[in-house]
GUDRENVEX-50042 format. One record per residue: residue in one letter; x, y, z of N, C-alpha, C, O in turn. Coordinates in steps of 0.1 Angstrom, whole numbers, plus 5000, padded with zeros to 4 digits. Layout:
% residues N
AXYZXYZXYZXYZ;...
This chain:
% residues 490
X465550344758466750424755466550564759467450634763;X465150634758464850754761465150754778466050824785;X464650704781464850704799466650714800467450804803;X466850594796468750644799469150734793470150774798;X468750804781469550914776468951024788469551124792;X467450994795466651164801468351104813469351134808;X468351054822469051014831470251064832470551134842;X471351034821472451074814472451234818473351284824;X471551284815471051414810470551504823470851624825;X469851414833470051484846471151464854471351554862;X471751374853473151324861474151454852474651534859;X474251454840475151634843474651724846475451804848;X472951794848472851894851473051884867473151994874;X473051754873473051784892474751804898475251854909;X475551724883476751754890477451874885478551904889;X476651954872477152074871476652214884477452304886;X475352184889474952214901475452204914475252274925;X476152134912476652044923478352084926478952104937;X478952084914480152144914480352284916481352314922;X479152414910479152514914478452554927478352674928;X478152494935477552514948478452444959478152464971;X479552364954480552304962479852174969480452144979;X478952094966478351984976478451894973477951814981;X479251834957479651764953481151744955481851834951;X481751624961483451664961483951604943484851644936;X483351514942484251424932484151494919483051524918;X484851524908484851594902485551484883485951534873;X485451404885485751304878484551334865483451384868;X484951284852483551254847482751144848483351034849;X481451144848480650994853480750914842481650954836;X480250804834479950714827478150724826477850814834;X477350684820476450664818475450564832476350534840;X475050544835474350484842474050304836473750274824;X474250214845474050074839472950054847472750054859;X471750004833470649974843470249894845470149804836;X469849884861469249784868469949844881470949914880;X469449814892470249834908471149814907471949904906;X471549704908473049674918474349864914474749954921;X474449844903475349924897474750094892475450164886;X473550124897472950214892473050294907472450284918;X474150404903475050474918473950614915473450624904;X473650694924473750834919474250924911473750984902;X475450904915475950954905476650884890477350954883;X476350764888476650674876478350654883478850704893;X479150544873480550534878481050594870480750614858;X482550654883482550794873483750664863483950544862;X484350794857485350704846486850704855487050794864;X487650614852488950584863488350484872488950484883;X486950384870486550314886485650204873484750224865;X486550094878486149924875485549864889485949864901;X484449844884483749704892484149544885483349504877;X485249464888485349334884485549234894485649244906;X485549124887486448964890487548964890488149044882;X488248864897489448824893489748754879488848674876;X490748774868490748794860490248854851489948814840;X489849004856489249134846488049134842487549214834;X487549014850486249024843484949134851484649134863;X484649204841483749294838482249274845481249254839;X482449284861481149284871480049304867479249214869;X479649444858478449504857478249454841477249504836;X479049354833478549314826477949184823478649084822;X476449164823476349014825476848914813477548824817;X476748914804477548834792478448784797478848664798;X479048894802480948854804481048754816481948674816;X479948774827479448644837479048554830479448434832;X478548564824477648444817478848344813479048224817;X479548414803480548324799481848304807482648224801;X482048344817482748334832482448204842483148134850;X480848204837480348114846480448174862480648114873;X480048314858480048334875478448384876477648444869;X478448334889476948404894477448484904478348434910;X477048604908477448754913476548714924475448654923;X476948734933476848764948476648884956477448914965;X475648964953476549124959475749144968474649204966;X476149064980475449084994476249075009477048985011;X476149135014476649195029477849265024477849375018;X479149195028480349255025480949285014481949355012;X480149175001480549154989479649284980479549264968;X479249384985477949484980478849594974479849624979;X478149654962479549764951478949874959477849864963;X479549974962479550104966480350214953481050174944;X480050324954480250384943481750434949482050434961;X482350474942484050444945484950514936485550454927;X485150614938486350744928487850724937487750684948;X488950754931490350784935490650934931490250994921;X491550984940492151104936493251054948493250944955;X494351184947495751214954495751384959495151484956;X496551354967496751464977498551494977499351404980;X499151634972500551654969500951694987500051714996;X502351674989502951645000503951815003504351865013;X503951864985504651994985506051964986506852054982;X506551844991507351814990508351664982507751564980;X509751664978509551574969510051424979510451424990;X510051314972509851194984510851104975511151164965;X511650964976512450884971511850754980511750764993;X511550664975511250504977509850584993510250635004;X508850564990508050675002508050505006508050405000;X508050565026507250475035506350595041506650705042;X505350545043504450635047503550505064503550385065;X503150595071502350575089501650675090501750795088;X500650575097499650705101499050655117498750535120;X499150795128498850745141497050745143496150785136;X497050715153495550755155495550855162494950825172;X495851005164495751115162495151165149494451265149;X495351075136494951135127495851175119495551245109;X497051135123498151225110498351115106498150995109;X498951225093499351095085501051135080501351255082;X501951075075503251075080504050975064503750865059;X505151095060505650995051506951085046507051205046;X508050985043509351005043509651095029509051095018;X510351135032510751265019512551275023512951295034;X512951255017514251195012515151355005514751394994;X516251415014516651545017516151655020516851755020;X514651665024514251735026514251805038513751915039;X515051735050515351775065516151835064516751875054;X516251855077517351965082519051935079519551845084;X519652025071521451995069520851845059521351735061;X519751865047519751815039519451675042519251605032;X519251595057518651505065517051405052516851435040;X516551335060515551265054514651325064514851315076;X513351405057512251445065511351355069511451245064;X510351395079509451305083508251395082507851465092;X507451385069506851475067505151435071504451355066;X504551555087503451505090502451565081502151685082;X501951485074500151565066499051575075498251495073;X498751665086497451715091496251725090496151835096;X494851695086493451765084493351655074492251625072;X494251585066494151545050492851385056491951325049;X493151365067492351245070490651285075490351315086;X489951275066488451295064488251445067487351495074;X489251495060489051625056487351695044486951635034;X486951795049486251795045485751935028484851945020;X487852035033487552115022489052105021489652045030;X490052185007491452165006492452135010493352055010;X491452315020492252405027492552325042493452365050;X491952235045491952225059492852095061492852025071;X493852075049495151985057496152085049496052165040;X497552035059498852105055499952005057499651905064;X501252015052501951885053503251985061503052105057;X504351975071505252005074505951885075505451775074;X507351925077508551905086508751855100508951945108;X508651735106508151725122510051695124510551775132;X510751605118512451625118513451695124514551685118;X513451755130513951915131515251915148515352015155;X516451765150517051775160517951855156518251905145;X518651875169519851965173520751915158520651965147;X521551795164522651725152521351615146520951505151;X520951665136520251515123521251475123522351515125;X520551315118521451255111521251225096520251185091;X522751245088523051265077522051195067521351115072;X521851225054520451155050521151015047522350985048;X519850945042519750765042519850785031519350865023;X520850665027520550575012519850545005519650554993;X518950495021517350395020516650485026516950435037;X515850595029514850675036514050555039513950455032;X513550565054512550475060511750515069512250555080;X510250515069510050565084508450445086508050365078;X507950475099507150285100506450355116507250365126;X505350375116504550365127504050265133503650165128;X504250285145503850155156502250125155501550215159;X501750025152499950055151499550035164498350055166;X500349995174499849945188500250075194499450145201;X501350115190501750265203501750365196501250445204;X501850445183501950535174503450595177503650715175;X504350505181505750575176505950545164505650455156;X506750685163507350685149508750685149509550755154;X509150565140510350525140511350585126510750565116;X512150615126513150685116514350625117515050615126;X514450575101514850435101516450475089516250475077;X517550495093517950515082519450435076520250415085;X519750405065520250315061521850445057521650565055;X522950395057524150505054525150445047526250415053;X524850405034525750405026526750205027527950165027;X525150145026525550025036526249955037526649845032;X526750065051527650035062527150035073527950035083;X525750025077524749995085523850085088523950165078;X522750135098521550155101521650255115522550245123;X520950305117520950415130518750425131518150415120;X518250435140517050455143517150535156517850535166;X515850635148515250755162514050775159513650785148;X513250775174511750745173511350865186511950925195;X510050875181509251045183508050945191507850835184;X507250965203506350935210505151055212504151055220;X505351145203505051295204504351295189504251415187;X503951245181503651315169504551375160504251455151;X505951325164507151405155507251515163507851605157;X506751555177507351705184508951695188509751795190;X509251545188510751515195511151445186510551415175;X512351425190513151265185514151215196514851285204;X514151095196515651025204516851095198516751175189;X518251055206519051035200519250925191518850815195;X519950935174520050815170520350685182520450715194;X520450515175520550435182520850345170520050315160;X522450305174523050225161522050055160521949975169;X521450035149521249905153521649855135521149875123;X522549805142523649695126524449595134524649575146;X524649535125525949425130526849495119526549555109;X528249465127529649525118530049405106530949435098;X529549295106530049165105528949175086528449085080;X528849275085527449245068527149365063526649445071;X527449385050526849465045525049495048524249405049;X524749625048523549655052522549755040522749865036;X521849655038521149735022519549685026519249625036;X518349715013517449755011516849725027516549605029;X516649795037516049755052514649745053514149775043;X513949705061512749695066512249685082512649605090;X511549755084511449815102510049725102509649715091;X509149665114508149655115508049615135508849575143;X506649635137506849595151505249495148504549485138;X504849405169504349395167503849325185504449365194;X502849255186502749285205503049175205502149105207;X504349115203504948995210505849025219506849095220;X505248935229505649015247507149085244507949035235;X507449195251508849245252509049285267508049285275;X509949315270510549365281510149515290509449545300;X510949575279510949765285509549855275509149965275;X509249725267508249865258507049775254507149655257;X505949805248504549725248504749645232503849565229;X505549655226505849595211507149565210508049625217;X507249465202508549405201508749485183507949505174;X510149495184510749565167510949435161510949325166;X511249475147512149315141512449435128511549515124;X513949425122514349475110515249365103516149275106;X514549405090515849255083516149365068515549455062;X517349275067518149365059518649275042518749155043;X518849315034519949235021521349255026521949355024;X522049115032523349115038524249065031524449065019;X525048995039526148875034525248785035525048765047;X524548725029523548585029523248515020523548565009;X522748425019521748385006520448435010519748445000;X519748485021518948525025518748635033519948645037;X518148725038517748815045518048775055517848655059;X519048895064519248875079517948995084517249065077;X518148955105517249035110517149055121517348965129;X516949105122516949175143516149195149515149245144;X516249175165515349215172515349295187515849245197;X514849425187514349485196513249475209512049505207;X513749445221512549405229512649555241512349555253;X513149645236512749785237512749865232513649955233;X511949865226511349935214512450045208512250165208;X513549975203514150035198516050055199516850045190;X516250085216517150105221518150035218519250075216;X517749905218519149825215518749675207517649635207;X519649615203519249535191519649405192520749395198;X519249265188519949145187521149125178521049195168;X522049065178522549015167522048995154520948935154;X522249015143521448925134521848815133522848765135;X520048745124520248575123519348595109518748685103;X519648455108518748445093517248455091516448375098;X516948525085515648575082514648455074513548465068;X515248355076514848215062515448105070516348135078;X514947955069515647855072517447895070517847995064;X517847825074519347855074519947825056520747885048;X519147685056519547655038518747695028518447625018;X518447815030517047895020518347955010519547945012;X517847985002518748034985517648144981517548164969;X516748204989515648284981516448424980515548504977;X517648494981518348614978517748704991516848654998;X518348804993518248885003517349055000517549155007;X516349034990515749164988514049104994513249044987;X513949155009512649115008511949215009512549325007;X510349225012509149325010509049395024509849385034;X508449435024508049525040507549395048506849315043;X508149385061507849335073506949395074506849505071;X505649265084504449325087504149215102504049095103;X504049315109503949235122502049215125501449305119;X501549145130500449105129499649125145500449155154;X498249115149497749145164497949035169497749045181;X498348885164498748815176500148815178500648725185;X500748905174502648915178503348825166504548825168;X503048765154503948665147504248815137503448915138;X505548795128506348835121506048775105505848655103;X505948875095505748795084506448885071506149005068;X507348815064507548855050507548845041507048725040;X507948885029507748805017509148825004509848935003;X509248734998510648694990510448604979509348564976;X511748564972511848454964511548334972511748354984;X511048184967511148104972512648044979513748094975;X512647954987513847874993514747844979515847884976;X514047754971514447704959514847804949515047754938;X514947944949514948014938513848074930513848174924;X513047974932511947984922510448044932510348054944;X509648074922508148094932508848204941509948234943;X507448254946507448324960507148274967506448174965;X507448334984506848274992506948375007507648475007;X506148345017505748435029506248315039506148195043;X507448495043508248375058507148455070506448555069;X507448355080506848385094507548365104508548285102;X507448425116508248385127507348445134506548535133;X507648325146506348295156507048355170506248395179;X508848365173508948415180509948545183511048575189;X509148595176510148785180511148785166512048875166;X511148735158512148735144513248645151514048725154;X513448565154514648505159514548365150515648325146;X513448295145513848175135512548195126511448245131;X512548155112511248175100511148035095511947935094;X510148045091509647925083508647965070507748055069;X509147885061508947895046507347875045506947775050;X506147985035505047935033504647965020503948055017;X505147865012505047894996503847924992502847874996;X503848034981502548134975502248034966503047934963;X500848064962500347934944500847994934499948044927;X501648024930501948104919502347994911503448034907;X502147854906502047774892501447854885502147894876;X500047904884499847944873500448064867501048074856;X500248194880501048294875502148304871502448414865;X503148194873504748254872505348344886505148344898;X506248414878506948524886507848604873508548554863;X507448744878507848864869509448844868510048774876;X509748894860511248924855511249044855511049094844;X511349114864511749274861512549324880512649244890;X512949464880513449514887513149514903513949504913;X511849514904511049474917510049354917508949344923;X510649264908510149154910510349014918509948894915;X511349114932511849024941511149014953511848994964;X510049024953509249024962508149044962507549124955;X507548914975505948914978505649014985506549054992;X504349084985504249174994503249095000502649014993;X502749125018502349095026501349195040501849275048;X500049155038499549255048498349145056497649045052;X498549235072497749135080496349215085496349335087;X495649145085494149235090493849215102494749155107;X493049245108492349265122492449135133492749115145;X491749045119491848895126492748845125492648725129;X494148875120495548805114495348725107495948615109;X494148745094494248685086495248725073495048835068;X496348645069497248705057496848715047496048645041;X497348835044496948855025498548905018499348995019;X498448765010499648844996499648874983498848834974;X500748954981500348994964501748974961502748944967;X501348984948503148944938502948974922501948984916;X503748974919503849024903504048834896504848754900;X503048844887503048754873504248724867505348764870;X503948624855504948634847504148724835504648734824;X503048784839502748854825502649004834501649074833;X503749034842503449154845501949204851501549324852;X501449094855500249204864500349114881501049014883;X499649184890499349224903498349054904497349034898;X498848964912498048844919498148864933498948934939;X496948774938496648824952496148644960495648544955;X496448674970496148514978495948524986496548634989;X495148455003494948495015495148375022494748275017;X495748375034495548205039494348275054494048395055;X494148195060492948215070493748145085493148135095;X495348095082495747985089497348015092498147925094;X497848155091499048215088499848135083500948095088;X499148105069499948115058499847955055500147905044;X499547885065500247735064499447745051500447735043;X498547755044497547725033497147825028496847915035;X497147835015496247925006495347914999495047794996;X494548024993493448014989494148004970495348014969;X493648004962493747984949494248154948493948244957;X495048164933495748294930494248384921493248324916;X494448514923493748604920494448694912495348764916;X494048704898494848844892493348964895492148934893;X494149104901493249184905493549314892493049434891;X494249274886493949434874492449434868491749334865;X492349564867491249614858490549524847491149424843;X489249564841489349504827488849644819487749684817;X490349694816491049784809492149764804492649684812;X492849784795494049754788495149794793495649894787;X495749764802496649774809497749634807497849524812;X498549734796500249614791500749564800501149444797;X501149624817501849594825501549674837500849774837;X502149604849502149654863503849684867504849664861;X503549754883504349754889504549794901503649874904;X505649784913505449884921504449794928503549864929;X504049674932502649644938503049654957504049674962;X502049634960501849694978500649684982499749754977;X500149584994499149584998499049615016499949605024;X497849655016497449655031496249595035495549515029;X495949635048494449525054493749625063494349725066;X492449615068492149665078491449565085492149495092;X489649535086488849425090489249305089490349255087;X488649265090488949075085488149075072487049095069;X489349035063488849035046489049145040489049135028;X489149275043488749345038490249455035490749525044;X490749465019492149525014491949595004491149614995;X493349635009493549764998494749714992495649674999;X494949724975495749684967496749784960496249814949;X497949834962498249954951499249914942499949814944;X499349984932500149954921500450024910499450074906;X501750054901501350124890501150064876501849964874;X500550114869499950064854500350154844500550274846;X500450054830500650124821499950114808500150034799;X498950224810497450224800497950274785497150364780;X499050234778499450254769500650364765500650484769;X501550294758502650404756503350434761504250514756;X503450384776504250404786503650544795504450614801;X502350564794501350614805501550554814501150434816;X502150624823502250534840501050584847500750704844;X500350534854498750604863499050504878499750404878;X498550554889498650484902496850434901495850494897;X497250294906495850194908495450144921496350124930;X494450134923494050094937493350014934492450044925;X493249874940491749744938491349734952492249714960;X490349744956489549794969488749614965488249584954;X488849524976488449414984487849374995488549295002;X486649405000485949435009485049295014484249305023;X485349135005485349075011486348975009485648875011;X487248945006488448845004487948715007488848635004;X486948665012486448545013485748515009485348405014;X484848575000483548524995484348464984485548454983;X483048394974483548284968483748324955484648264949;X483048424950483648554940483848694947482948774947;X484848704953485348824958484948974946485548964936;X484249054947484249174940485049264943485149304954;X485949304932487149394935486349554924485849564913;X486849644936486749764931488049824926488849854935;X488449864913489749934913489250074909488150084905;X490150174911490250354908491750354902492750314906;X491550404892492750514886492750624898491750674901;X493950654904494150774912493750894909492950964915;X494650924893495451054893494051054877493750934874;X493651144870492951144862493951094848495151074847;X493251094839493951014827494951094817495651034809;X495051244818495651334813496451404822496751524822;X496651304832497351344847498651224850499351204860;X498851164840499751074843500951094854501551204857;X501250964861502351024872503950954864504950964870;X503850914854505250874849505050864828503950844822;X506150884823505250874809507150784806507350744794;X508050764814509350704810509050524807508450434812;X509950544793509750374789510050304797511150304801;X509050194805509150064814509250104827509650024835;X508750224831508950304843508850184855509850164862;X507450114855506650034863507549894863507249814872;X508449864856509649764856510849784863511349674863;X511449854867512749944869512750054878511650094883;X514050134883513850204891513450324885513850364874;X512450404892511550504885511250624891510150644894;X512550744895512250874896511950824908512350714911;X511050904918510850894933510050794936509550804947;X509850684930509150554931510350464938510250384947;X511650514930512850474939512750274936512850214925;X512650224948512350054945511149964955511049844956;X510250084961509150004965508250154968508850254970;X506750144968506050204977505250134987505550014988;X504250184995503950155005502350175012501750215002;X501650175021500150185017499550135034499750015038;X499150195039498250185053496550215056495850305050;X496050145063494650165065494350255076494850225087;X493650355076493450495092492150405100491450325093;X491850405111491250385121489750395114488850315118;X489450505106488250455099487250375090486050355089;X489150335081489050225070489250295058488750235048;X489850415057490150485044491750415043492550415052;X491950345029493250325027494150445023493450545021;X494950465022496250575023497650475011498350385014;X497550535001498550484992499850574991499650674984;X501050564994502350644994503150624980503850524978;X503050724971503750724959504550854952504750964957;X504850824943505351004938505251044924505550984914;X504851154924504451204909505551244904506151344908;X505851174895507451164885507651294878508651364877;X506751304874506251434859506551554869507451624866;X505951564879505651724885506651724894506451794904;X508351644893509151654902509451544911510351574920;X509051454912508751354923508551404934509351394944;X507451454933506751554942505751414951504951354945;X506151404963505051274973503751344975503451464978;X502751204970501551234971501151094980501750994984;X499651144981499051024993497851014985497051104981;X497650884984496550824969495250794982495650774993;X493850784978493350764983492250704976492450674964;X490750654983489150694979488750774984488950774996;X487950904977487151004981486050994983485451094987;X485350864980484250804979484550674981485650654978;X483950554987484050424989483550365000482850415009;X483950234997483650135012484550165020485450225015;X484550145033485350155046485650015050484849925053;X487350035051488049925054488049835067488449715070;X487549935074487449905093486150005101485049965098;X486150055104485450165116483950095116483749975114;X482950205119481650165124480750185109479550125108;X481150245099479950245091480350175076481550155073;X479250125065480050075057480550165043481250115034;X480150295043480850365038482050465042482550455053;X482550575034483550665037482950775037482050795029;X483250875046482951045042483251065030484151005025;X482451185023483251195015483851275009483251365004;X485351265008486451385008486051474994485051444987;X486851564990486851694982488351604967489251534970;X488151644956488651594948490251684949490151804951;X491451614948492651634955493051664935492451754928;X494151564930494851564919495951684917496551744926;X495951694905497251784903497351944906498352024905;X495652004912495852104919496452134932496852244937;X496551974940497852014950498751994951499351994961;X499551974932501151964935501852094938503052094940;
């Protein structure tokens, strides 16, 4: 006991050292040290950061394995790295954020009147990607044509991962959709370019591209919309942009799964994928289309055990594809938390369901959104509510999705007396600049990028991160590590 209290006891005097000399970024308080290796970080874990299993069970505690019946695995990709969250403010305020990031290094996310004649901005964040002090990112305005166009209903914007256009996507009062796209880093824009059908109402939209052969441009578009349907209609672009198909149904033709689906996510071998209610009403499930969005096919999620949520955004699977186009989905419970499933085989099969919340007391979820980088390897976001209707932004970091006990790392973002929402049922319902989805990408190095908005300080857009962690993609198996962000840059 003397050894962990001396330990305790040097772990604050290095990071009070450490904080006044500037060489420490993370600024979190630590936890005590758990001893034995696996979990014994330098700096101890700070507090806001779970090492678990699926179903909350408690990694670093062996009892809680014991009676789990798990034996821990924590080798090659399945190995804990020490792992803090913080957020980065945008200075500006955001409504339902889509957020892109090019490999230039920006990073890019929609703010909703903030453009020109009151327009939907396309706000680029500069230096913020493996930045190394505050001061050294800045967020502007890249938006800025002759005649904008009038702001969106639905703010949208969606980076090409193959070409880095940036697409501006906007929804008008649905009576249809207009897109204009920047090949410049947001230095230009097109002229709008109508793409609707006159023949359907046009509501909650979704843009995504992906390299199934096209014509005039290196990616093919696909946008699908909540129409006249029992299902999602959807279109397609085979120049990147300019002009549009008809819409067709987004679902077998006799699907009944309702027309609100999740972000399209186009994948590296060119297939099309989204997620919705089942055909039948019931369950969720991930459609696919093998050629350019023109016909889908149904691939039911496991959700027998979990259910499916009853709440406001609980009309949808979300869906993210990794390196190898292996799928990963998430979906909301019937008990209000975040499950997770991967097929290895686009989709035809899944693997058994995963609840990835904390084991922390957390009444409820919401708002869920996932992404991918490597093969296996995801980033999970979501918001929680740690009592009282404390809303906090969560992240579960997955770094092998195929091992046989996957270790999930989650971070509280924003610190615990930093809450980003404190409204009854926030994480159920529509919620201040949370709007009705957020959104979440992986950068070229493997740092994930979370798009949300701090309710409290205005719905002011922030970009959630790790400042510390595993790396989702690039050459090494950790992250640089960034400078502690939170509510000093709203």
């Amino acid at each position: 006991m003397a050894k962990r209290s001396l330990k305790a006891a040097l772990l604050t005097l290095v990071m009070m050292m450490s904080l006044l000399s500037g060489c420490y970024h993370g600024t979190y308080e630590a936890e005590e040290f758990v001893e034995g290796g696996t979990f014994e970080f330098e700096h101890g874990i700070p507090v806001g950061t779970w090492y678990h299993f699926s179903g909350r069970i408690d990694a670093t505690n062996e009892s809680a394995l014991a009676a789990a019946n798990i034996t821990a695995n924590f080798t090659e990709n399945n190995t804990p790295y020490f792992t803090q969250g913080s957020y980065f403010g945008i200075g500006m305020t955001t409504f339902e954020p889509t957020i892109g990031i090019t490999s230039a290094d920006n990073l890019y996310i929609s703010s909703w009147g903030n453009g020109p004649a009151g327009s939907t901005a396309v706000v680029q964040c500069s230096g913020l990607i493996e930045m190394q002090n505050l001061s050294d990112y800045s967020c502007i305005n890249t938006y800025d044509p002759l005649l904008p166009v009038a702001n969106s209903n639905d703010p949208y914007i969606y980076v090409d991962k193959w070409t880095d256009r940036i697409m501006k996507f906007d929804m008008h009062a649905l009576l249809g959709m207009t897109v204009e796209w920047s090949d410049d880093e947001g230095g230009s824009y097109t002229p709008p370019t109508v793409a609707t059908s006159v023949y359907s109402v046009q509501d909650h939209q979704t843009i995504t591209s992906a390299p199934y052969p096209a014509a005039l441009h290196d990616t093919t578009w696909v946008f699908c919309i909540n129409g006249n349907a029992p299902h999602p209609l959807c279109s397609t672009s085979f120049d990147g942009g300019n002009t549009w198909s008809p819409e067709v149904s987004g679902a077998p033709l006799t699907c009944g799964s309702g027309g609100l689906t999740a972000h399209l996510e186009g994948g590296p071998d060119g297939n099309f994928y989204r997620g919705n209610i089942g055909c039948s009403g019931e369950g969720y499930s991930i459609y696919r289309s093998t050629n350019g969005g023109f016909t889908w096919t149904e691939h039911p999620l496991p959700t027998s055990e979990s259910g499916t949520a009853n709440t406001w955004n609980a009309e949808e699977a979300q869906v993210a594809i990794d390196d190898d186009n292996n799928v990963h989905a998430l979906w909301m419970g019937a008990d209000n938390m975040p499950y997770y499933s991967y097929s290895r085989n686009q989709g035809d099969s899944w693997s058994d369901a995963m609840m990835v919340a904390p084991p922390t007391y957390l009444s409820g979820t919401g708002f869920p959104v996932i992404t991918a980088g490597a093969s296996g390897k995801v980033a999970i976001g979501y918001v929680g509510d740690s009592g009282n209707d404390t809303w906090n932004g969560y992240m579960t970091i997955i770094t092998d999705a195929f091992a046989e006990n996957p270790l999930m790392t989650t971070v509280r973002i924003n610190a615990a007396d930093d809450p980003i929402d404190t409204t009854a049922d926030c994480g159920y319902n529509r919620c201040g600049g949370l709007g009705d989805f957020l959104d979440m990408g992986v950068d070229q190095h493997g740092r994930p990028w979370f798009g949300l908005s701090h309710n409290i300080a205005g719905d002011i857009g922030i970009f959630a991160t790790i400042i510390d962690g595993p790396a989702l993609r690039g050459e090494g198996p950790t992250l640089n590590s960034m400078p502690f962000g939170g509510n000093q840059t709203l």
